[in-house]
KOLTORMAR-253161 format. One record per residue (C-alpha): y, z, x; residue in one letter. Coordinates in steps of 0.25 Angstrom, whole numbers, padded with zeros to 4 digits, always signed. Layout:
KOLTORMAR-253161
YZXA ...
This chain:
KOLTORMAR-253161
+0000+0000+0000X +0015-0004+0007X +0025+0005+0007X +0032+0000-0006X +0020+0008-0014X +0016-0008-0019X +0001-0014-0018X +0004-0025-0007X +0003-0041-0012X -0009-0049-0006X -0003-0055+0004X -0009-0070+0000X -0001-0069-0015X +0014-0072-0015X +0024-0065-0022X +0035-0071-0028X +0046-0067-0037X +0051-0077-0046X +0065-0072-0048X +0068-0079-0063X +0082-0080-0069X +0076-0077-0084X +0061-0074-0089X +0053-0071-0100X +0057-0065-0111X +0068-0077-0111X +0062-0090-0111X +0066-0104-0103X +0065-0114-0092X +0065-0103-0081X +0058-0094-0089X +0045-0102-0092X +0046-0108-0076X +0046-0095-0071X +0034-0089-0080X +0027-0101-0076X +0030-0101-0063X +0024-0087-0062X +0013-0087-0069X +0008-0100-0060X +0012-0094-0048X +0002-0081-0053X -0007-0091-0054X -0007-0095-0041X -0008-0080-0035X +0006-0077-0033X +0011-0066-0037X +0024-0067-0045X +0035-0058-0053X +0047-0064-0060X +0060-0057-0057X +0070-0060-0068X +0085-0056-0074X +0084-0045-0083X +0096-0047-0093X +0096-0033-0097X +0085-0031-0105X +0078-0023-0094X +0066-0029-0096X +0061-0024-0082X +0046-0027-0077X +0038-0035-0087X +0025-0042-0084X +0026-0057-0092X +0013-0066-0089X +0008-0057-0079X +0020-0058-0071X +0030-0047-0066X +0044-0049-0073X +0055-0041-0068X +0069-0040-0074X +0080-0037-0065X +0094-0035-0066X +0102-0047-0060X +0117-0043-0061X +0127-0052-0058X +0144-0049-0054X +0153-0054-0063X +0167-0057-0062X +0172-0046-0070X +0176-0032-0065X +0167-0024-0077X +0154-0035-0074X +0156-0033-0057X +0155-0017-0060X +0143-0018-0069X +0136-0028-0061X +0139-0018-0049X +0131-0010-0057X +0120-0018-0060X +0118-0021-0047X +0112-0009-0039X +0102-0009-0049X +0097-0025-0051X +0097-0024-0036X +0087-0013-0035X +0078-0021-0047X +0078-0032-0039X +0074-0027-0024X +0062-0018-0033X +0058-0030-0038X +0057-0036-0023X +0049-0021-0019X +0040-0023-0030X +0035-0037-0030X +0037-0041-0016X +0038-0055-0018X +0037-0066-0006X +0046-0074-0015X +0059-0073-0024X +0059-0087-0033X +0072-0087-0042X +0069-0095-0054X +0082-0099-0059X +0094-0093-0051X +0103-0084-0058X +0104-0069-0055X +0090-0069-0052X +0093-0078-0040X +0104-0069-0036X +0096-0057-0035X +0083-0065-0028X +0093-0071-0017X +0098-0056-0015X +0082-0051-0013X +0082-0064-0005X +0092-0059+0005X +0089-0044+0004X +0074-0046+0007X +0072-0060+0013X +0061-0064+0001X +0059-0079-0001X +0070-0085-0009X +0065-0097-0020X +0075-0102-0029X +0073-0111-0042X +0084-0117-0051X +0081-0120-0066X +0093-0129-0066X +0103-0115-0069X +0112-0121-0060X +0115-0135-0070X +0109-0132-0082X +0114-0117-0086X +0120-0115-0101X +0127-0103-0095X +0132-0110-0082X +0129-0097-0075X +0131-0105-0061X +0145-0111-0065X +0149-0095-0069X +0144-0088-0057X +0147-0089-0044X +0139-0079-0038X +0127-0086-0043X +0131-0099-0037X +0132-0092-0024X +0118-0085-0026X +0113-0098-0028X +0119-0106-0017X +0111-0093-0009X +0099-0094-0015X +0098-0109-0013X +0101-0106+0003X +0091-0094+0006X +0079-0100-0005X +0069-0104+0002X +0066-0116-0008X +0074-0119-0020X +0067-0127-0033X +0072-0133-0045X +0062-0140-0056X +0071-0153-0055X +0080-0162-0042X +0091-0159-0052X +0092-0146-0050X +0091-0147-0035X +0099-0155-0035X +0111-0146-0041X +0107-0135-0032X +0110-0144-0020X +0122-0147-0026X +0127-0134-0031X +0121-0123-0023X +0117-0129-0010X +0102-0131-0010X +0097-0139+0001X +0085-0143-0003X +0076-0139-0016X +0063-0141-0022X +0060-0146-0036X +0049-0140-0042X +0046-0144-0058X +0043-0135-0068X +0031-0136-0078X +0023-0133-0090X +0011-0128-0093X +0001-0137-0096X -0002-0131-0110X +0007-0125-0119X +0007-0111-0121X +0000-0104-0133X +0006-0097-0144X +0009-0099-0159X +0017-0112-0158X +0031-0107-0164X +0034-0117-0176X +0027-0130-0182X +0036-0141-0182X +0031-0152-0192X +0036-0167-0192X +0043-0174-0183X +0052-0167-0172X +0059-0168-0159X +0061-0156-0149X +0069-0149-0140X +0064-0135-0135X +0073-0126-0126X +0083-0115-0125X +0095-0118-0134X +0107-0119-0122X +0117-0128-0119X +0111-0136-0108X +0097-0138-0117X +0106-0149-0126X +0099-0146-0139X +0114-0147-0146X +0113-0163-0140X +0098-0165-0143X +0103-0160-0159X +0114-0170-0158X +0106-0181-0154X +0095-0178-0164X +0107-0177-0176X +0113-0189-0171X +0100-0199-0169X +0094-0209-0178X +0080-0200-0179X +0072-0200-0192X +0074-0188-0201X +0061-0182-0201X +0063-0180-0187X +0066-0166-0181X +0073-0158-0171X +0067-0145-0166X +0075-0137-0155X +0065-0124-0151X +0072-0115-0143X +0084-0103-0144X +0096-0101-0137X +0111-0101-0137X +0113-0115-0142X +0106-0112-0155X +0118-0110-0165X +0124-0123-0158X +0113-0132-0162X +0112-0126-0175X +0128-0129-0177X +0124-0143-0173X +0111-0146-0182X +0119-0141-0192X +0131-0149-0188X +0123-0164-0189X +0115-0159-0201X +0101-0160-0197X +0098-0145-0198X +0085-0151-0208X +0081-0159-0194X +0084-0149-0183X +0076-0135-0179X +0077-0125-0170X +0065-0119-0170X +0069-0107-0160X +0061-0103-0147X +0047-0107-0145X +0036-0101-0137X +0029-0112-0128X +0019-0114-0137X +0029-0117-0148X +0036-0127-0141X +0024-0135-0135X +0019-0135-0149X +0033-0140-0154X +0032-0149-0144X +0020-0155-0146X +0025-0158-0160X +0039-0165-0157X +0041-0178-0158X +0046-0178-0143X +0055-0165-0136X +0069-0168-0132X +0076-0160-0120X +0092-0164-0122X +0097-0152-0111X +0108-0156-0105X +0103-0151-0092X +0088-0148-0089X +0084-0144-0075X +0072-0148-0080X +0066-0146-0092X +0052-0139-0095X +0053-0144-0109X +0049-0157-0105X +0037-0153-0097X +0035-0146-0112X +0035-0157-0121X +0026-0167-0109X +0017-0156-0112X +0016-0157-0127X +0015-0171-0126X +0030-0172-0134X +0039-0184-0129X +0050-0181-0122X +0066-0183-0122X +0071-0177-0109X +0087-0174-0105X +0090-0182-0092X +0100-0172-0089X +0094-0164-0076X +0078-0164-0071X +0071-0169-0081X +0074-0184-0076X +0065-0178-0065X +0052-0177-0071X +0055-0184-0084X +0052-0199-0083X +0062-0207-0093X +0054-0215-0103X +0039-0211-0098X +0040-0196-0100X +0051-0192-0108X +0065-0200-0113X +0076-0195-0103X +0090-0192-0110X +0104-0187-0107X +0106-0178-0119X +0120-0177-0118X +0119-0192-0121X +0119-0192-0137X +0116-0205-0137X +0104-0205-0127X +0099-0195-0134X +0099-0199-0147X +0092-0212-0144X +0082-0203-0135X +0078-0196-0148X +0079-0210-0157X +0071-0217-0146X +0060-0205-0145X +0056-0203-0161X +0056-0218-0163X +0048-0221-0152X +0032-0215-0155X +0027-0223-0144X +0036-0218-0132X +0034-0204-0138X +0020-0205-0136X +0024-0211-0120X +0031-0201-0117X +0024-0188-0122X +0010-0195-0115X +0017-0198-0102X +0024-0182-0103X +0010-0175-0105X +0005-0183-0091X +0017-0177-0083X +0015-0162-0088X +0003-0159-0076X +0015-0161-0066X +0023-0150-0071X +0013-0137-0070X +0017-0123-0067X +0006-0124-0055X +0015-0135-0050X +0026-0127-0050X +0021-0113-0045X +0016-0121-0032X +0027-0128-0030X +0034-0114-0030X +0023-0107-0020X +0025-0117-0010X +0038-0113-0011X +0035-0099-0010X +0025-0100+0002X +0037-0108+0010X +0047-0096+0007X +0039-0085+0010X +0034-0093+0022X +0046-0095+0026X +0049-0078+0024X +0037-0075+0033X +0042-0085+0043X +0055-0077+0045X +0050-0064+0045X +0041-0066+0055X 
């Protein structure tokens, strides 16, 4: 027994610490990469536990999947003289939170997952303790609702660090990279994909959707473009039997509703809420074809979602998705915040059974490329080179 008081690791398994900007019991991109991630990595004998922001509802050390989650406090300065006090506060505390989670868990590598506070504490442990720094953007920097890098300055700085002292940054797409490059100095950078597993999750279903219907599934933000996808669908010459169906919840909610209201096609137009995966593949597998209108996608695991359940797709153009997406073979490629683009998208998708039928067929042959597996190992290798590189200059 060491010192500590804690069992030693095996000296064969890695630790890593995947250092998430949000997690379960919220629900998204990020969220669903990371539990993902995780539970491949476990697979593959590494130990894990997800660090993540608590928001204040001191949620503490839960287990989720057979994974260690700790919630620590992240605080932030802020501008004001009442919020630099309280965050002076704050911070003794968080610090302490976040240097007992090193202690406890010992990992060989800190892999922030979507930089935010998060990042900003992991780049301190980085410094204070020399662990191993991995850093993968989600797109936060380009396609934000809140714009959090625009308003805070000492991220931006934190993240120009992080891109210097990591030993390997990611994103799921160039276009991300890219920005990085261009915003915050990253030389370099690797893309790694995200995935899907390869069958939908079990579970009750969520609703029955009957007749004829086009989808669109995410959170209801700004930068998702379900206001433009309503729009287009109000606005298109589409039979009348045909239906809209948005699953998802978020702040935008009352916004579309004003505008289904406002074309009159409140009969035609369904928000059906959030779905559990099984839901949604089950709506999926149902739709007429899925349509993602975000003004911004970093990616887009919805796509992955609907190849999946065989559903055609109409992809936005704006971001990765042009990446994987291949225009006309597996997916209709679109700028949504071209109306008339996508109207004729829509028009050209329900008129046209047999490019349905093409595209759904040729989606389903592309979901074995985009596994978790694929991207667990993709992370590993990455992991072996940073703590290498550790062991290299401590000796």
């Amino acid at each position: 027994m060491p010192a500590s008081g804690l069992p030693a690791a095996p000296a064969d398994r890695r630790r890593v610490a995947l250092v998430s900007s949000s997690y379960a019991p919220y629900v998204g991109g990020v969220e669903e990469h990371v539990r993902q991630v995780a539970r491949a990595l476990r697979r593959d004998d590494v130990d894990v536990e997800v660090w993540t922001v608590d928001r204040g509802e001191a949620l503490g050390v839960r287990e989720i999947d057979g994974v260690t989650v700790r919630y620590l406090p992240a605080p932030l300065p802020a501008a004001s003289p009442g919020a630099a006090l309280r965050f002076l506060g704050r911070l003794p505390r968080a610090w302490r939170e976040w240097v007992d989670a090193r202690r406890r868990f010992r990992p060989d590598v800190l892999h922030v997952q979507c930089f935010g506070p998060n990042g900003a504490y992991a780049l301190a442990l980085h410094r204070r303790f020399g662990l191993p720094l991995v850093v993968t953007s989600h797109g936060e920097t380009v396609a934000d609702d809140r714009a959090v890098f625009t308003r805070s300055a000492l991220l931006r700085a934190a993240l120009r660090r992080s891109m210097v002292a990591a030993k390997s940054v990611t994103a799921p797409s160039r276009f991300v990279i890219d920005d990085l490059r261009r915003s915050f100095g990253l030389i370099g950078g690797t893309v790694v994909p995200n995935g899907v597993e390869p069958a939908p999750a079990e579970g009750e279903g969520g609703v029955l959707l009957r007749g004829r219907y086009l989808l669109a599934v995410g959170r209801l933000g700004y930068m998702k473009g379900f206001d433009l996808l309503v729009d287009a669908f109000a606005e298109a010459g589409l039979a009348q039997d045909l239906r809209l169906a948005i699953a998802g919840d978020g702040p935008e909610r009352d916004r579309l509703v004003e505008a289904v209201g406002r074309h009159g096609i409140a009969d035609r137009v369904e928000l059906l809420g959030r779905l559990d995966g099984a839901g949604v593949a089950r709506a999926m597998s149902g739709a007429v074809a899925v349509v993602v209108p975000s003004r911004m996608e970093a990616f887009g695991i919805v796509a992955l979602e609907a190849w999946r359940s065989g559903a055609p797709l109409v992809m936005t153009d704006r971001g990765g998705a042009s990446e994987f997406v291949r225009d006309g073979i597996d997916g209709l490629l679109v700028n949504p915040e071209d109306s008339a683009a996508l109207r004729r998208a829509l028009e050209r998708i329900t008129s046209d059974e047999g490019l349905r039928r093409a595209l759904a067929a040729a989606g389903r042959e592309r979901v074995p490329e985009f596994t978790w597996t694929r991207v667990a190992r993709a992370y590993e290798d990455l992991y072996a080179m940073a703590a290498s590189d550790r062991r290299g200059g401590l000796a």
